[in-house]
C-alpha positions in Angstrom: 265.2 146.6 0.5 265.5 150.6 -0.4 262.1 151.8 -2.3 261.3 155.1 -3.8 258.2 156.1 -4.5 257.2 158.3 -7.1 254.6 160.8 -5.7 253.6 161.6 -2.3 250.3 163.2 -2.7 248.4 160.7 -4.4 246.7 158.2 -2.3 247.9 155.3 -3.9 251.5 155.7 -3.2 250.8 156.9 0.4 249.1 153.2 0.4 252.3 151.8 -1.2 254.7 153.7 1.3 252.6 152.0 4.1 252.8 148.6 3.1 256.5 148.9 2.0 257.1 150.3 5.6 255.0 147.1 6.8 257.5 145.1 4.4 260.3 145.8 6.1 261.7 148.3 3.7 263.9 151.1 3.9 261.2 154.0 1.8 262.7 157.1 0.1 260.2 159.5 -1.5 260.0 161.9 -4.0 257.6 164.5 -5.3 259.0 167.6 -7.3 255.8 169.3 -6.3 254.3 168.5 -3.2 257.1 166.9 -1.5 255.6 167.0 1.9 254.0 163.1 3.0 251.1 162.8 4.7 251.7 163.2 8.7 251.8 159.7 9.5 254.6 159.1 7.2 256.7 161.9 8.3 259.9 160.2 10.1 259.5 157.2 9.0 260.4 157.9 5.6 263.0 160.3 3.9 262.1 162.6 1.7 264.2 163.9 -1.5 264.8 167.4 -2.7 262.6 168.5 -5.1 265.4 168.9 -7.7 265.4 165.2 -8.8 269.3 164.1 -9.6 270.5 160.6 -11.1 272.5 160.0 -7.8 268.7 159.6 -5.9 269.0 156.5 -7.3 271.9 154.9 -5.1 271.2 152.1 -3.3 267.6 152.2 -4.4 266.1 148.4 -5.4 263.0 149.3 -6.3 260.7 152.6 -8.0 257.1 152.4 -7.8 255.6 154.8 -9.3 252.5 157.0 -10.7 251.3 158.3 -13.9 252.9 161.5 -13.0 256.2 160.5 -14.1 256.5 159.5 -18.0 258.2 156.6 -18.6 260.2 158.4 -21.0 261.4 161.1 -18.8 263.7 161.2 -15.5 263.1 160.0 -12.7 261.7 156.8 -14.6 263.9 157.1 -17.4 266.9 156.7 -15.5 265.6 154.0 -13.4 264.9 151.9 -16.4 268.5 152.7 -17.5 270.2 152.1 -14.4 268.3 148.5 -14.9 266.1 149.3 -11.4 262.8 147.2 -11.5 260.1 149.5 -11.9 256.1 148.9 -11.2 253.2 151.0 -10.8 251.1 151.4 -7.7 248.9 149.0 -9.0 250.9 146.5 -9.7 252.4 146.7 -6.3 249.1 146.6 -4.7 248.2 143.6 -6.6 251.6 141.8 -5.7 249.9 141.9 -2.1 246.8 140.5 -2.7 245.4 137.2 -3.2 242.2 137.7 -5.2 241.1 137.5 -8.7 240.6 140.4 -10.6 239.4 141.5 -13.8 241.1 144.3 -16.2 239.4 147.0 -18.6 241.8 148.6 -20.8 241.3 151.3 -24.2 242.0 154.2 -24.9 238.1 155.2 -24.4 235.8 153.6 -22.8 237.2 152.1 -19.8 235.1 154.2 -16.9 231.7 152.8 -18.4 232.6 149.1 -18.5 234.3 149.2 -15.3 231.3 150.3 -13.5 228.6 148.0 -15.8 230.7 145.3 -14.4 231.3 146.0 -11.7 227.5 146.8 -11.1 226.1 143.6 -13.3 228.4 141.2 -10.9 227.2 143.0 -7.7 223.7 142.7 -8.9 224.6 139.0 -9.6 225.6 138.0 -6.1 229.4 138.5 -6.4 231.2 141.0 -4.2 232.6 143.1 -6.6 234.8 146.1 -5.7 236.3 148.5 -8.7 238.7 150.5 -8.4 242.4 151.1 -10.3 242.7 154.0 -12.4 238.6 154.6 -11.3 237.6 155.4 -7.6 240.0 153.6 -5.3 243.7 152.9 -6.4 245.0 149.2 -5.7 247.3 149.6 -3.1 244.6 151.1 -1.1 242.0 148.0 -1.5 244.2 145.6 0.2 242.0 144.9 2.4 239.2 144.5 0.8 236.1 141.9 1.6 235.4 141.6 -1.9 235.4 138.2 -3.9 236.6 139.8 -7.3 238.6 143.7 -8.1 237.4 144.8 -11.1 239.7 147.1 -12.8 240.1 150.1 -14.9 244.0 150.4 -16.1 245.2 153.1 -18.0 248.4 152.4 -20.2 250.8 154.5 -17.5 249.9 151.5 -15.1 249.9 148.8 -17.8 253.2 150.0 -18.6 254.7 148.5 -15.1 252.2 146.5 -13.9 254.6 143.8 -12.5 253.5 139.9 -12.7 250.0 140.6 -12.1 247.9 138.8 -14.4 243.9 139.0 -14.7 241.5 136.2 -14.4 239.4 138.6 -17.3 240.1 141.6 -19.7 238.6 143.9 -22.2 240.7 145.7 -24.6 238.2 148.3 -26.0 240.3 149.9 -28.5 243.6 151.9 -29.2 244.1 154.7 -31.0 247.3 157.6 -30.9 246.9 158.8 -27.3 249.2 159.6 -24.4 252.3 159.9 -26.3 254.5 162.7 -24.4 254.3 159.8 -21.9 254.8 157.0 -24.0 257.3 158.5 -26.7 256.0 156.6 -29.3 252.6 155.3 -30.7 254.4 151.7 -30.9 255.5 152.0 -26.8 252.0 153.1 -26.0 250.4 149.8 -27.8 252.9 147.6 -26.1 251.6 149.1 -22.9 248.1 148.3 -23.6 248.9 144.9 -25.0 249.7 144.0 -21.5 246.7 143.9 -20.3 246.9 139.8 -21.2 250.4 139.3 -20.6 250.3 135.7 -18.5 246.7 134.9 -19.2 246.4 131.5 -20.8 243.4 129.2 -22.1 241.7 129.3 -18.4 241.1 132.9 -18.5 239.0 135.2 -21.4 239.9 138.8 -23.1 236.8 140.2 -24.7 238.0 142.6 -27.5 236.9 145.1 -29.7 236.6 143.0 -32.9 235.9 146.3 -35.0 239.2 147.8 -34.4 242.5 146.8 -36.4 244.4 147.6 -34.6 243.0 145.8 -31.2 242.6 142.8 -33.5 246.4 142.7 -34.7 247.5 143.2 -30.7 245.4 140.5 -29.6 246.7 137.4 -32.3 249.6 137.4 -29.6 247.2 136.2 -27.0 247.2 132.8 -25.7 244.2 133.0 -23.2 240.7 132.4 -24.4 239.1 135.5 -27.2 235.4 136.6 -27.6 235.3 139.1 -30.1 232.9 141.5 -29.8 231.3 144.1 -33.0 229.3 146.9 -33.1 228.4 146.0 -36.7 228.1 142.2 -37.3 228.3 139.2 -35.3 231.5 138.0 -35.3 232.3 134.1 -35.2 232.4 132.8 -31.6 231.9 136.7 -30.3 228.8 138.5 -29.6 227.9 141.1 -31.9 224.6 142.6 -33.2 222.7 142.3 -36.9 219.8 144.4 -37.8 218.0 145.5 -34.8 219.4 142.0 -32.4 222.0 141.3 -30.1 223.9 138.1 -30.0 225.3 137.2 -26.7 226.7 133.7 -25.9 225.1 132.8 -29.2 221.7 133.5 -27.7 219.5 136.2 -29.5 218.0 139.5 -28.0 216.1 142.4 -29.5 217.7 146.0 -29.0 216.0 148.8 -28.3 217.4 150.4 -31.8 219.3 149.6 -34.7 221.5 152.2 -34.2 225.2 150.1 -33.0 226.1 153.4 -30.7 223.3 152.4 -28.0 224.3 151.5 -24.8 220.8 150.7 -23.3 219.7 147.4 -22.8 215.9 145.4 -23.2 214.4 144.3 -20.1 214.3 140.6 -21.5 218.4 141.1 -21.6 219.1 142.6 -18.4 217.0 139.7 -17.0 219.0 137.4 -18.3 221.8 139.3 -17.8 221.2 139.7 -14.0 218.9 137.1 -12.8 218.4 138.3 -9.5 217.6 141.4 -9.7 214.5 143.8 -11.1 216.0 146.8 -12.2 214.8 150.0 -14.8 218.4 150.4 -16.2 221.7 148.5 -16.6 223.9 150.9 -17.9 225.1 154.9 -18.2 227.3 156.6 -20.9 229.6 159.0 -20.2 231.7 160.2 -22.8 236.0 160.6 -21.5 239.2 161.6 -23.3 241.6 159.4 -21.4 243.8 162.0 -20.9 244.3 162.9 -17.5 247.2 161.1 -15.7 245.7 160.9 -12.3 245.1 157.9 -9.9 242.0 157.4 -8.0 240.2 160.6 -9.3 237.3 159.6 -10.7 235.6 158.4 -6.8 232.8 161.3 -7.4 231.3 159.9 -10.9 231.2 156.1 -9.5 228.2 154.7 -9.0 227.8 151.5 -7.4 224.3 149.0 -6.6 223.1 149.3 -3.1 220.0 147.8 -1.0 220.0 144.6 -2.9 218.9 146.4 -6.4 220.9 148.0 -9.1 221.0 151.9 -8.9 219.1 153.6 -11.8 221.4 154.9 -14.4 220.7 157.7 -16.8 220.5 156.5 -20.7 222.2 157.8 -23.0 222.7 157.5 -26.9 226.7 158.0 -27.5 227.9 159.1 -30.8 231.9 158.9 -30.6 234.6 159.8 -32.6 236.5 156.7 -33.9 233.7 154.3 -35.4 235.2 151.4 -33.5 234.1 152.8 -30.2 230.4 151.8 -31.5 231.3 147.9 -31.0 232.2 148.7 -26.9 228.9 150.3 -26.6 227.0 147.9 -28.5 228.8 144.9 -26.5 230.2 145.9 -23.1 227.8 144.6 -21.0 227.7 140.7 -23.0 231.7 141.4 -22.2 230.0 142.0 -18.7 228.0 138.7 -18.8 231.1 136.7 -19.9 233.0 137.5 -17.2 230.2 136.8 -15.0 229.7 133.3 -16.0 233.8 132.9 -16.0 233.7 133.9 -12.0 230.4 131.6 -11.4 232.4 128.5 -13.4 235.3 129.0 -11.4 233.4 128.8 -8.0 236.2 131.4 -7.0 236.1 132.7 -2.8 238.1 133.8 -0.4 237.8 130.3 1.2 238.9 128.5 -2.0 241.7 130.6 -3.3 245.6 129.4 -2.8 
């Protein structure tokens, strides 16, 4: 098979070009602005002239490719119309490993549940590695000890994520981002939707309940929904009333009545994360999604270590749309869900097929 990758600078497609080599595969590479691969690649794959031309693509079976390239513009572009199948580094890492993973979507929002989960299902026992669009890019985790990947994907990698399909999601919200990449506000929904393409009544998408048009994208879901508010308690979600949280219909009191919080009682992270004592569960960080980069987030992560939970600063959010509120008020019960879904499933290396 002939490849070519998108990108030679970014780690993730270094990764790719590896494994593809590993494959068996014939790799071509292409980078309009650092065209140069990494020295270990050098004769062993070829490299294309920055000037990219519609003839590159003779012979070629395969793009993968980064959120450098918008879908709407060449090189991509003419991929898609010379009917080449296209996937993202991620998806092509995750076409090469056998483990579960869970997926955090939105337009914003996605860096501070990634790392709550990730965090709460380390604290809980589970070897939990993050990575995707935060810290480490897929293709380079294939190696990975962990039990369960948990996820952050932008919509450039949702957009050609392959068959990959996630054991858990969270779609936090969607509003008009991204679209000199996307084209059109309609094509950057789509991408986002896919965050549950393939998941069915065994797996659960936690979604922002206080967003319309979250709400209208996931009716086309077959997979199991919690709903999740920021300003009531939705049926068969987890939501909050007054100055209480409703998880898993279970009550909790919150530490104010104000739904942008993001800090969480010491009676709830107890329950949250039974094993461990910790003084904080959770950070805020406000992003604008706008950056299409891969793996560039690796200095803001920050992970449990020494068998306790690493103390997070607390913050009070206030954020733009209103809808954002209900992902504060109710990542980390999307957290717990997920953690009970892994526990149910009795999912290890060992078991897995």
């Amino acid at each position: 098979m002939r490849i070519l990758i998108l990108g030679t600078s970014l780690r993730g497609l270094q990764d790719a070009a590896r494994i593809s080599l590993a494959d068996g595969a014939e790799v071509v590479m292409y980078d309009a602005v650092s065209p140069e691969p990494p020295t270990d690649l050098r004769g062993r794959v070829t490299v294309l002239p920055p000037e990219w031309r519609p003839d590159f693509l003779m012979g070629i079976e395969r793009v993968i490719t980064s959120p450098w390239f918008a879908a709407v513009r060449p090189p991509v572009s003419d991929a898609i119309a010379a009917g080449i199948d296209v996937i993202t580094e991620a998806g092509f890492g995750l076409e090469h490993m056998d483990i579960p993973f869970a997926a955090i979507t939105g337009t914003n929002g996605k860096t501070t549940v990634t790392e709550v989960v990730t965090d709460m299902l380390r604290a809980s026992g589970v070897r939990a590695e993050g990575g995707g669009n935060l810290g480490t890019p897929v293709s380079a985790l294939t190696h990975t000890d962990a039990d369960i990947l948990v996820l952050e994907l932008s919509s450039y990698q949702l957009r050609f994520l392959g068959g990959a399909v996630p054991s858990a999601a969270a779609l936090l919200n969607i509003a008009p981002d991204h679209l000199d990449w996307h084209g059109r506000f309609e094509e950057y929904v789509d991408a986002k939707a896919r965050i549950f393409a393939g998941m069915d009544h065994g797996s659960v998408l936690a979604y922002n309940a206080d967003d319309p048009v979250v709400v209208s994208v996931v009716s086309k879901a077959e997979c199991r929904l919690i709903p999740c508010s920021g300003t009531i308690v939705p049926s068969n979600g987890n939501g909050v009333e007054g100055n209480r949280i409703f998880v898993d219909g279970e009550e909790f009191a919150a530490p104010t009545d104000d739904p942008s919080f993001l800090s969480i009682s010491s009676r709830l992270e107890r329950s949250l994360l039974p094993s461990e004592r910790h003084a904080q569960a959770c950070s805020v960080r406000s992003r604008h999604s706008g950056r299409a980069t891969t793996g560039d987030k690796s200095s803001r992560r920050t992970t449990a270590s020494s068998g306790s939970m690493t103390r997070r600063r607390r913050t009070l959010m206030r954020h733009r749309p209103r809808s954002g509120h209900s992902l504060r008020s109710c990542c980390l019960p999307v957290a717990r869900t997920r953690v009970s879904i892994f526990r149910r499933s009795g999912t290890s290396k060992e078991s897995r097929t």
